[in-house]
N, C-alpha and C positions, 0 to 999 in steps of 0.2 A: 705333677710329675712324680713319677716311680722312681724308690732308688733301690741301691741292693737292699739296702739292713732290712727296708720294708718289706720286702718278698720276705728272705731270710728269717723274720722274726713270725710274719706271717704264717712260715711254713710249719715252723718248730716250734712258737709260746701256742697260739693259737689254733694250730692243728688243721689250716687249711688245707683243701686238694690243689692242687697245681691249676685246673682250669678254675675253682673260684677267684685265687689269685691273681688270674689273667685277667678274669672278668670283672672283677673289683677296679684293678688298676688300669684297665682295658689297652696292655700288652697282648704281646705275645704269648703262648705256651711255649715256644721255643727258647723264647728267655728266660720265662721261668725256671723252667727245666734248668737250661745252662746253669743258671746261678746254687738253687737249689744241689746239682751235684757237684757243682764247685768244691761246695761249700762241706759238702759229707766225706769229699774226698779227702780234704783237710784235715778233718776231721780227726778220720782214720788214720792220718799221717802221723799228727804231732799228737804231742802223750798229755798238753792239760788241754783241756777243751776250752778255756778262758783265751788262750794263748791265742787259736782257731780262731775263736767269733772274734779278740781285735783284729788281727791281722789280716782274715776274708772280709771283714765288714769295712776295712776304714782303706783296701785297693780300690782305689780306680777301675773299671770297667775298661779294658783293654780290644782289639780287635787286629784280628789277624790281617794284616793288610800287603803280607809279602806277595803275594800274588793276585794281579787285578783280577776281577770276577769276571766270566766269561758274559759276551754277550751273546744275549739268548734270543732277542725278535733281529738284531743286525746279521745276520743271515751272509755267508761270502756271493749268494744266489741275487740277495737285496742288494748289496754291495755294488753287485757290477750291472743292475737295473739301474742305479744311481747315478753312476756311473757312464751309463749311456748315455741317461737324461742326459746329465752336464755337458759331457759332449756334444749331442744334440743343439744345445742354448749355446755352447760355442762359436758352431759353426753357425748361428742363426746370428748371434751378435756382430761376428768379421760379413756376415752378408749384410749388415745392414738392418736387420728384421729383427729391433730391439723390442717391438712390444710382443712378438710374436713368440719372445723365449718363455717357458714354465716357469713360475715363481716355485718357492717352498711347498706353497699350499698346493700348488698342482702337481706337485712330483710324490707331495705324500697323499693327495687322492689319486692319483693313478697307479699308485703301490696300493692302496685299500681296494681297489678297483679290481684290481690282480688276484686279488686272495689273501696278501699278506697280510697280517694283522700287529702294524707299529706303529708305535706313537708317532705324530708332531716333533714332538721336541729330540726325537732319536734321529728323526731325516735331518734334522737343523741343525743339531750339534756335530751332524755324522760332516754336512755339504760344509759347513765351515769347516769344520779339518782338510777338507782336502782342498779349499779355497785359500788356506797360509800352507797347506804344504806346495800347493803351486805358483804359489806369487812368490818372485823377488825381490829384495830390498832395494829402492829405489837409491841413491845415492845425492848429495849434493855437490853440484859440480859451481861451483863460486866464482862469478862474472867481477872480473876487474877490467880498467882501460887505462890508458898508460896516457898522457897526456898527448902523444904523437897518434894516438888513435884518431882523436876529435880533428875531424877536420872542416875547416871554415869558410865554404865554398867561395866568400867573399876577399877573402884573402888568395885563393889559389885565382880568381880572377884578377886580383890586382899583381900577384907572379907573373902571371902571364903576359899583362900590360907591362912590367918593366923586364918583360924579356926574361924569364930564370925557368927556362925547360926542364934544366934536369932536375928541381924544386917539383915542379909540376907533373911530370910521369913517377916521380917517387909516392906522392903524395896517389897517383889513379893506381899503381901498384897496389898500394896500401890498401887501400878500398877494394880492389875487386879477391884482395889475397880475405879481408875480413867478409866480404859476400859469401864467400865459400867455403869460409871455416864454416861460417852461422847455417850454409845449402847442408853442409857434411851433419852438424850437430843433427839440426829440425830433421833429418834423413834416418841416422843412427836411431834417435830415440823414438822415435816415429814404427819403428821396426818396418822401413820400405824395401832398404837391401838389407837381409839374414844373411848375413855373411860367417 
């Protein structure tokens, strides 16, 4: 592994060109370069040169990262090719026709197929972003029963054998009021009425 002093010392004790350096340490020329003018910059700047070589040699390598790099093959053209796919595999999933949706691999050979010329791992990274930016966080909703829930159908027979009716419609109340919470829930999350 290359570091600055090496370039730097490369440059200046030993008098190399910028592409030997490159090709020695088998970098960049761009890095080179970078460091290299860094470093003459400094130079010029401050008045003992001793001062220069600690100070440029013992920073850290630094990277401008205030603005993300544009992407250059994600295309807004590819985008909404993507785009369609998924929609496509959508609407093929709610029909029922789960083998029949594109995988990864098929959406970026049919982007290769097109003319585009992008990676694998650009269509995967790209389809998951838009796969958490459309999913919702699912929530837990926390099932309790109250001990007047349970009911004991052997006992609501033997209510009835000593005569206690109103015992007994309270109790079929209850049951058909908990069918219907449980029809409402399985309904809701189900997504059958969008409401």
């Amino acid at each position: 592994m290359y570091t600055k002093q090496e370039i730097i010392l490369s440059s200046f004790r030993e008098g190399k060109s910028q592409r030997a350096i490159a090709k020695d340490l088998q970098i960049s020329r761009k890095t080179v370069k970078k460091y290299i003018q860094g470093h003459e910059l400094l130079l010029q700047s401050l008045e003992s040169n001793e001062a220069a070589q600690v100070t440029n040699l013992s920073l850290k390598p630094f990277y401008n990262m205030t603005e993300p790099r544009p992407k250059i093959k994600l295309t807004f053209e590819v985008q909404e090719i993507i785009d369609e796919m998924l929609s496509k595999n959508k609407e093929k999933l709610d029909g029922g026709l789960r083998k029949q949706m594109m995988k990864k691999k098929d959406i970026h050979e049919a982007l290769l197929h097109k003319g585009f010329d992008i990676g694998y791992a650009t269509v995967c990274n790209y389809i998951r972003f838009k796969e958490n930016q459309q999913t919702t966080k699912e929530a837990f909703i926390g099932r309790w029963f109250t001990k007047i829930c349970v009911l004991r159908w052997q006992s609501l027979w033997d209510d009835m054998k000593k005569s206690r009716p109103l015992r007994y419609l309270i109790c079929v109340l209850i049951t058909v009021l908990l069918i219907v919470s449980l029809i409402v829930v399985v309904v809701t999350r189900r997504g059958i009425c969008s409401g």
